[in-house]
PQR file with spaces between the fields and no chain letter, atoms N, CA, C, O and H, PARSE charges and radii, in Angstrom:
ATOM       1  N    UNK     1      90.718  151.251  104.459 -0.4000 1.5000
ATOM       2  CA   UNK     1      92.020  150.644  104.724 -0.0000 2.0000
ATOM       3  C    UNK     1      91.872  149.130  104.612  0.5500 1.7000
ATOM       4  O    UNK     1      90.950  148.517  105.150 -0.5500 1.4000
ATOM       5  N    UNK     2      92.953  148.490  103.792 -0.4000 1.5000
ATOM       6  CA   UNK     2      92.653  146.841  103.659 -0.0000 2.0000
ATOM       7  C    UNK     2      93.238  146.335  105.158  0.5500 1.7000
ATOM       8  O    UNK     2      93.943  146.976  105.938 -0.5500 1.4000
ATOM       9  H    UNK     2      93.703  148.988  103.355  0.4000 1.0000
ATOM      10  N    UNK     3      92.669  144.872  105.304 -0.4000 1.5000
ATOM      11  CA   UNK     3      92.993  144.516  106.622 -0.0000 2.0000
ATOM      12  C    UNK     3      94.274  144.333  106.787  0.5500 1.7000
ATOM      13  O    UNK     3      94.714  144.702  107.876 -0.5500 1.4000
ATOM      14  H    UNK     3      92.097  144.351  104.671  0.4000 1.0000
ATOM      15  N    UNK     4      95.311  143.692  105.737 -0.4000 1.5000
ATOM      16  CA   UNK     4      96.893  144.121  105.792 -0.0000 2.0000
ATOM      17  C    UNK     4      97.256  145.471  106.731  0.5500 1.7000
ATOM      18  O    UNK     4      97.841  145.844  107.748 -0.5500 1.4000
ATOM      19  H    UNK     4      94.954  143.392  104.852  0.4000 1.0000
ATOM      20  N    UNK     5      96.497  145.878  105.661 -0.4000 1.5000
ATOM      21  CA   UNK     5      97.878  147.654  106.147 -0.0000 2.0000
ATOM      22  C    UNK     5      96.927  147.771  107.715  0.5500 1.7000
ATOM      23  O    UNK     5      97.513  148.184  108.715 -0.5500 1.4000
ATOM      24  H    UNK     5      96.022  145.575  104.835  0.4000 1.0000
ATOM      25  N    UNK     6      95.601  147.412  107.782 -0.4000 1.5000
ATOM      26  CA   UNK     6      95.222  147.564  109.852 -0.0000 2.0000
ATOM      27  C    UNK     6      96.242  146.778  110.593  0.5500 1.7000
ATOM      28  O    UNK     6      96.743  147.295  111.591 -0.5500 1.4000
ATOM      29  H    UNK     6      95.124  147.076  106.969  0.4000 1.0000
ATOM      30  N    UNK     7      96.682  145.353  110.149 -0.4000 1.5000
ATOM      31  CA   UNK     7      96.939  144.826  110.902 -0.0000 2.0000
ATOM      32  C    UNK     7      98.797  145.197  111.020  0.5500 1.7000
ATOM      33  O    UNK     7      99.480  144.749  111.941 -0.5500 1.4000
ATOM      34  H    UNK     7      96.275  144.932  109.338  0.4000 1.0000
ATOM      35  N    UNK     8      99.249  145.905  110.123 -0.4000 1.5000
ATOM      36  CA   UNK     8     100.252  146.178  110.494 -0.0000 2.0000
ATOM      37  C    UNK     8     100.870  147.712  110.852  0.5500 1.7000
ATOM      38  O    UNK     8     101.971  148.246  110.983 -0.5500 1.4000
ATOM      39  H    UNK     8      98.694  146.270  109.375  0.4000 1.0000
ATOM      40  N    UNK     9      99.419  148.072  110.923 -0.4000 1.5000
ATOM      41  CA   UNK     9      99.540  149.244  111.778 -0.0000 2.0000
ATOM      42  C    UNK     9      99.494  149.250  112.989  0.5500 1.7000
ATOM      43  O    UNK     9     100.066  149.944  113.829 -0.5500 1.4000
ATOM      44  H    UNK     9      98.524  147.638  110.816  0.4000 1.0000
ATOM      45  N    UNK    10      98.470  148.087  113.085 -0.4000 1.5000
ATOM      46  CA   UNK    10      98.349  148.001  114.694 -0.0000 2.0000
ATOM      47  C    UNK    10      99.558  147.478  115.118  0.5500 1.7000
ATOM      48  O    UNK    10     100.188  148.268  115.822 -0.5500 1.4000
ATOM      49  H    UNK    10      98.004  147.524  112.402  0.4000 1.0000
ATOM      50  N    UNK    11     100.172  146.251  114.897 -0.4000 1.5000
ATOM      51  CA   UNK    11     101.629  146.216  115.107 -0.0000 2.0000
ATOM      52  C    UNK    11     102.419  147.183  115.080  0.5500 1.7000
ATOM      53  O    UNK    11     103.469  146.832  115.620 -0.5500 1.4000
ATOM      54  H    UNK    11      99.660  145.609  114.325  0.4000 1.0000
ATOM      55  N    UNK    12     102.481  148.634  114.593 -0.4000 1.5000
ATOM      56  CA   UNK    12     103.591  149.130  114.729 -0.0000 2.0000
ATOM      57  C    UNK    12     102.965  149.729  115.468  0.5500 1.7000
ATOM      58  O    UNK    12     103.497  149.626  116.573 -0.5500 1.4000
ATOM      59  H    UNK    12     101.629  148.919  114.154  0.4000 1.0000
ATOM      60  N    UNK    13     102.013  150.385  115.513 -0.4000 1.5000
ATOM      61  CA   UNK    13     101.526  151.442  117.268 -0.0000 2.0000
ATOM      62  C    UNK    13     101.148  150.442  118.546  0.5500 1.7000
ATOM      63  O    UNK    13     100.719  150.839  119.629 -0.5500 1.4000
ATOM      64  H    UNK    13     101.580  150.468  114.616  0.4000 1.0000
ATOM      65  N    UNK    14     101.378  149.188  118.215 -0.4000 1.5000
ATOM      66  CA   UNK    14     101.581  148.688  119.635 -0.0000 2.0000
ATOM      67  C    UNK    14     100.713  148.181  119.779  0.5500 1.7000
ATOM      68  O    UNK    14     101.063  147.287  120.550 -0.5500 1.4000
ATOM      69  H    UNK    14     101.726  148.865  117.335  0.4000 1.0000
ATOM      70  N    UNK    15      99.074  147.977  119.480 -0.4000 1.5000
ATOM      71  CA   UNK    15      97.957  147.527  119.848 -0.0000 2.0000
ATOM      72  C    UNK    15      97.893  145.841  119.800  0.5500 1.7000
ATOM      73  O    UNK    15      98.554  145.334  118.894 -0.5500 1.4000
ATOM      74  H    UNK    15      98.790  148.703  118.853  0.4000 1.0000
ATOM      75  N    UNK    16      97.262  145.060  120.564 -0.4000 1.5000
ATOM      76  CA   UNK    16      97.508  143.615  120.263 -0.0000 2.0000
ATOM      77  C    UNK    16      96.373  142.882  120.794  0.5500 1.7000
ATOM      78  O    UNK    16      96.328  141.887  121.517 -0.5500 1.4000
ATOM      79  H    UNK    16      96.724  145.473  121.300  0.4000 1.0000
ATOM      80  N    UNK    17      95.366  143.677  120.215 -0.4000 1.5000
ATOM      81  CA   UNK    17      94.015  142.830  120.207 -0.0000 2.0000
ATOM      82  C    UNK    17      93.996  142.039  119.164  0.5500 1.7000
ATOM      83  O    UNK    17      93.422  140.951  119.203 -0.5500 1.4000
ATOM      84  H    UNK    17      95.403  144.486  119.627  0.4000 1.0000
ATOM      85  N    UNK    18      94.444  142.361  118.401 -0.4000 1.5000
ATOM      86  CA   UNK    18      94.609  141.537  117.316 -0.0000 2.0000
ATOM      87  C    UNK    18      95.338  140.346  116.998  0.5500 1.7000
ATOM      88  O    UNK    18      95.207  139.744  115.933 -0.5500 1.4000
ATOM      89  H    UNK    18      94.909  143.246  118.369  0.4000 1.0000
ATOM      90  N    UNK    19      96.286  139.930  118.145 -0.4000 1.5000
ATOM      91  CA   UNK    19      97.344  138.778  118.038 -0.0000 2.0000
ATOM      92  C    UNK    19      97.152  138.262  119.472  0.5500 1.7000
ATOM      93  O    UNK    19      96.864  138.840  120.520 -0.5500 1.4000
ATOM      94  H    UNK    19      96.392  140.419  119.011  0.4000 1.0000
ATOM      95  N    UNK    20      97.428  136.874  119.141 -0.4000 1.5000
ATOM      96  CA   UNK    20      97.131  135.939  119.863 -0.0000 2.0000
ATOM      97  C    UNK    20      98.581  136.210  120.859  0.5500 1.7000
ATOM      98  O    UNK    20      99.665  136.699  120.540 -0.5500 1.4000
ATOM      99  H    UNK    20      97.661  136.404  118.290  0.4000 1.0000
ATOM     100  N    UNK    21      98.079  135.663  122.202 -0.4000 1.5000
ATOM     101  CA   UNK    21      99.246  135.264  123.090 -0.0000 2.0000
ATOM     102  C    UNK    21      99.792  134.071  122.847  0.5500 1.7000
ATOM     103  O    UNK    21      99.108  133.122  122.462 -0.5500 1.4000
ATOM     104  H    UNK    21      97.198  135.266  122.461  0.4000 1.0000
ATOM     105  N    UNK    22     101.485  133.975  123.113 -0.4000 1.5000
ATOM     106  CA   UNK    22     102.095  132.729  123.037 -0.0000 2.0000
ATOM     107  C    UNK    22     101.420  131.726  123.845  0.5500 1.7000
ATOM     108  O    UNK    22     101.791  130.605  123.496 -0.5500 1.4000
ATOM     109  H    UNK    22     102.040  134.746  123.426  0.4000 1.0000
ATOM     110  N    UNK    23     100.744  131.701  124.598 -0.4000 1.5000
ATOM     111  CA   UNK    23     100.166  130.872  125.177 -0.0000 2.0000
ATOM     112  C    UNK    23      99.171  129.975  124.888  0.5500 1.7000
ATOM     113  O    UNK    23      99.040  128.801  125.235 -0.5500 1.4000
ATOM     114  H    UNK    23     100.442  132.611  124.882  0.4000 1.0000
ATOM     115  N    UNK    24      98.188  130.994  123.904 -0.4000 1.5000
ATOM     116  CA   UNK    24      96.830  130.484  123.303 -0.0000 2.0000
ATOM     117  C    UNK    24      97.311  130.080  121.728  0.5500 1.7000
ATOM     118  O    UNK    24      96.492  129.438  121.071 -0.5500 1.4000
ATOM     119  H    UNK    24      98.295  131.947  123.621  0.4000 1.0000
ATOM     120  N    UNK    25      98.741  130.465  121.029 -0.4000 1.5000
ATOM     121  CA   UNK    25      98.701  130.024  120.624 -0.0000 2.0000
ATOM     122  C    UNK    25      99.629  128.784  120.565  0.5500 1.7000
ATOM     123  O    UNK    25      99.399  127.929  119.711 -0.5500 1.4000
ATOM     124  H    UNK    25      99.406  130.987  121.563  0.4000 1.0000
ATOM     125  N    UNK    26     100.442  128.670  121.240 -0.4000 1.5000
ATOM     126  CA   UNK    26     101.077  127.091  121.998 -0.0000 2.0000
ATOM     127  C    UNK    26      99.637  126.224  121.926  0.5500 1.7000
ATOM     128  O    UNK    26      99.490  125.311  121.114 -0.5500 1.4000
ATOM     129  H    UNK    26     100.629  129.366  121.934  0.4000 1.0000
ATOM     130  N    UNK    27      98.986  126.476  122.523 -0.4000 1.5000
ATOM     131  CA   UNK    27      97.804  125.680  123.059 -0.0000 2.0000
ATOM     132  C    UNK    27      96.693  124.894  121.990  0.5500 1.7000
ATOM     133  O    UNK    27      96.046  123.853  122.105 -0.5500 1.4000
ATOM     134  H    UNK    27      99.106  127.218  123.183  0.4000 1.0000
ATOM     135  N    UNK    28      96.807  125.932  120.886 -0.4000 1.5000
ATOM     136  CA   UNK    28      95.849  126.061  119.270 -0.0000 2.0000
ATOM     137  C    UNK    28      96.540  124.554  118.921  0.5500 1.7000
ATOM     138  O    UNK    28      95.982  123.465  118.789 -0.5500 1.4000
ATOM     139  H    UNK    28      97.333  126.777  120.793  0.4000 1.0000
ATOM     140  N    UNK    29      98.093  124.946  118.814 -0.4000 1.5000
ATOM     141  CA   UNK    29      98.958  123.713  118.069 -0.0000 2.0000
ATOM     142  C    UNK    29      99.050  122.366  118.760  0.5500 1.7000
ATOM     143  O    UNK    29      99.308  121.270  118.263 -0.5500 1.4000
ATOM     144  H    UNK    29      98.547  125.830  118.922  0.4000 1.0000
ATOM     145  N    UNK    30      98.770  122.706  120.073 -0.4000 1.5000
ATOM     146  CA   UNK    30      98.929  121.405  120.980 -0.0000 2.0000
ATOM     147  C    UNK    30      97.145  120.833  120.487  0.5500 1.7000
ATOM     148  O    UNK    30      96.871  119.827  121.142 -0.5500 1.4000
ATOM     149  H    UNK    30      98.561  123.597  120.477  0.4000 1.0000
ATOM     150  N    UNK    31      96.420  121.091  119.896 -0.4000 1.5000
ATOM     151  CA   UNK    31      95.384  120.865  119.829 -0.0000 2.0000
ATOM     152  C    UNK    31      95.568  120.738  118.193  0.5500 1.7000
ATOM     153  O    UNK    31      95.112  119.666  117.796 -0.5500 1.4000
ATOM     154  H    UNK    31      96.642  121.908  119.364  0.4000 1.0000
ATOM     155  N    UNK    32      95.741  120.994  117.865 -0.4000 1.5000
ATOM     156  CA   UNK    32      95.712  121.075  115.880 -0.0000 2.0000
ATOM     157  C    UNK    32      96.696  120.373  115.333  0.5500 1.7000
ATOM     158  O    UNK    32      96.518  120.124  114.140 -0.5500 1.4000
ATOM     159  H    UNK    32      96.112  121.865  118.187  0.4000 1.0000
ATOM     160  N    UNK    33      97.638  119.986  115.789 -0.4000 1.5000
ATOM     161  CA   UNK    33      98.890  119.190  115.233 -0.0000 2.0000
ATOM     162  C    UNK    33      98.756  117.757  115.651  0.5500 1.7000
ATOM     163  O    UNK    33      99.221  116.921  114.877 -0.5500 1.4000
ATOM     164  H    UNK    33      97.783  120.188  116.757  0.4000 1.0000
ATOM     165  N    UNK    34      98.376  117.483  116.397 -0.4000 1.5000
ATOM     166  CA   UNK    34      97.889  115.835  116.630 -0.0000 2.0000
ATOM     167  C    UNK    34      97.109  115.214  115.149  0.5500 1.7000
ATOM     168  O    UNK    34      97.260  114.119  114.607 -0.5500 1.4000
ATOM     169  H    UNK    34      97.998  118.162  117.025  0.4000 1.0000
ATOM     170  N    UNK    35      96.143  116.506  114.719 -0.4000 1.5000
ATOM     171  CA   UNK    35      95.233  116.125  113.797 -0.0000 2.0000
ATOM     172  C    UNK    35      95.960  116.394  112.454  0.5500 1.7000
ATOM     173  O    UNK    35      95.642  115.634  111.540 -0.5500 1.4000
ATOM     174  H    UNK    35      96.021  117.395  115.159  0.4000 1.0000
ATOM     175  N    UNK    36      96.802  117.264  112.205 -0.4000 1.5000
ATOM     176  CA   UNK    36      97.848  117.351  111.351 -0.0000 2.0000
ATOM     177  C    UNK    36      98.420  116.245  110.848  0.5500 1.7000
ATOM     178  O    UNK    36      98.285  115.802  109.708 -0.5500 1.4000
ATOM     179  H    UNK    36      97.060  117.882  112.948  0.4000 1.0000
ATOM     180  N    UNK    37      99.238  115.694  111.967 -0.4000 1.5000
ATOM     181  CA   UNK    37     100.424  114.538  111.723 -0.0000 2.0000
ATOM     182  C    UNK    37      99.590  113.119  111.530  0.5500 1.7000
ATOM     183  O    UNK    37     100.171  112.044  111.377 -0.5500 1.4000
ATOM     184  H    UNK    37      99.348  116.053  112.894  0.4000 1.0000
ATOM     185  N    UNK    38      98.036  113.271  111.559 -0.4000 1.5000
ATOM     186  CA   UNK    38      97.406  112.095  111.549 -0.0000 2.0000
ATOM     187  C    UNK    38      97.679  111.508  110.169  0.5500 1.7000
ATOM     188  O    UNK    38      97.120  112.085  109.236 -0.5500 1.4000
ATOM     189  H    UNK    38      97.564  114.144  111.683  0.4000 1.0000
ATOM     190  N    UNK    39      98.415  110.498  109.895 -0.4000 1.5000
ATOM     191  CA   UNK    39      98.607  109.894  108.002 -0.0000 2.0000
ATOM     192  C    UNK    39      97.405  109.236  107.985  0.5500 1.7000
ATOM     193  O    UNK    39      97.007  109.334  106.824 -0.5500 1.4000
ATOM     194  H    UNK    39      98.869  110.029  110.653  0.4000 1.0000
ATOM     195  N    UNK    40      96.529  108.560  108.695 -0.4000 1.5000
ATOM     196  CA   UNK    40      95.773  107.243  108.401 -0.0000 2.0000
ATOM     197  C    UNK    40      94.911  107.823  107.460  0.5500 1.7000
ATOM     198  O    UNK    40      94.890  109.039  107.273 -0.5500 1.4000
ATOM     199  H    UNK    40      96.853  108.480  109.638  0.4000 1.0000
ATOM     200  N    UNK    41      94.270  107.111  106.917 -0.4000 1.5000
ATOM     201  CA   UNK    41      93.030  106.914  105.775 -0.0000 2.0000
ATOM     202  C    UNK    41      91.673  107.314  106.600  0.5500 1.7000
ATOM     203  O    UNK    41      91.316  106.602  107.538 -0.5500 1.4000
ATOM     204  H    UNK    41      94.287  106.122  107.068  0.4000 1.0000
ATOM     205  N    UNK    42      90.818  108.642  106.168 -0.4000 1.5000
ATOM     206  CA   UNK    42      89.803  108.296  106.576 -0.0000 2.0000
ATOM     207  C    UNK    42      88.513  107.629  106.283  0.5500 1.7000
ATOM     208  O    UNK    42      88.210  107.461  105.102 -0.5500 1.4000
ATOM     209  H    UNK    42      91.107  109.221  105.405  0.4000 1.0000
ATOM     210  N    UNK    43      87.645  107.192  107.313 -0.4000 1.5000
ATOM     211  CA   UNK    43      87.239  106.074  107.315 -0.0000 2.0000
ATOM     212  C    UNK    43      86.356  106.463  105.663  0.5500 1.7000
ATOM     213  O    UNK    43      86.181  107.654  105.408 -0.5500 1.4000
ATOM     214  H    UNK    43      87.891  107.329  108.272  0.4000 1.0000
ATOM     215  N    UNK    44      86.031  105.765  105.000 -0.4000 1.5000
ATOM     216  CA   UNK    44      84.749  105.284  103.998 -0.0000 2.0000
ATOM     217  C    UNK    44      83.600  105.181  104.224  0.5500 1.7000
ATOM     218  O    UNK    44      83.373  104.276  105.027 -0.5500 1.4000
ATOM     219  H    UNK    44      86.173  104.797  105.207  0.4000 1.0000
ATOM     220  N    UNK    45      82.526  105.834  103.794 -0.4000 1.5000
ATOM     221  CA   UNK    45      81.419  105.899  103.649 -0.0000 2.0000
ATOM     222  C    UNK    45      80.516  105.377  102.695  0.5500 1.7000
ATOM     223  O    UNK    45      80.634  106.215  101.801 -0.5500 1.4000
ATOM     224  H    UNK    45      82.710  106.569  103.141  0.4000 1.0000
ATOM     225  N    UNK    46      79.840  104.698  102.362 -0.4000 1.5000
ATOM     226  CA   UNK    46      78.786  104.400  101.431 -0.0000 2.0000
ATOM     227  C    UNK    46      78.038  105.547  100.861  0.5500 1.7000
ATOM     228  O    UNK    46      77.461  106.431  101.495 -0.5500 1.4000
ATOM     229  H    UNK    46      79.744  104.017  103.088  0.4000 1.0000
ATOM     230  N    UNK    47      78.132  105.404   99.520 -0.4000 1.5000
ATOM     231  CA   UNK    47      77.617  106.911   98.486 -0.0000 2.0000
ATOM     232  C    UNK    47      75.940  106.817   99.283  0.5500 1.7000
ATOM     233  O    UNK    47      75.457  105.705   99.500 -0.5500 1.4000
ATOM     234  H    UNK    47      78.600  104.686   99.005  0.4000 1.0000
ATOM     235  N    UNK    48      75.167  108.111   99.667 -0.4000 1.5000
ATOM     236  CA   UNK    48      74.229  108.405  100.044 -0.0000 2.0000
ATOM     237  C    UNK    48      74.097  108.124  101.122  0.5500 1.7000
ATOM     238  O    UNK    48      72.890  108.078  101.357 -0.5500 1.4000
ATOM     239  H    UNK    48      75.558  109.014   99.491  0.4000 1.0000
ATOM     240  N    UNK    49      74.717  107.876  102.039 -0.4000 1.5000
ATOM     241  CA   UNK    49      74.295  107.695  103.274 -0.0000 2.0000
ATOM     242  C    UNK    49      74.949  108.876  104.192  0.5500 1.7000
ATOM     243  O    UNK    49      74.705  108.928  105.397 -0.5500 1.4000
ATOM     244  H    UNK    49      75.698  107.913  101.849  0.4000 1.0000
């Protein structure tokens, strides 16, 4: 079975080990979107170092 058709099996029989809680994932974005919306330039490095 490909992981598609598991994962939307498990959604339809109810199982939800597989999906995150609104909570953890509120929490992912409160953590990942700061770094998202960052525009600046990152910093430069010197080739080989």
């Amino acid at each position: 079975m490909a992981h598609d058709e598991r994962l939307i099996g498990d959604a339809m029989a109810g199982d939800r080990q597989l999906f995150a809680r609104q909570y953890a994932a509120e929490l992912a974005w409160k953590i990942v979107e700061p770094i998202l919306d960052d525009t600046s330039a990152p910093p430069q490095y010197k080739p080989g170092t």
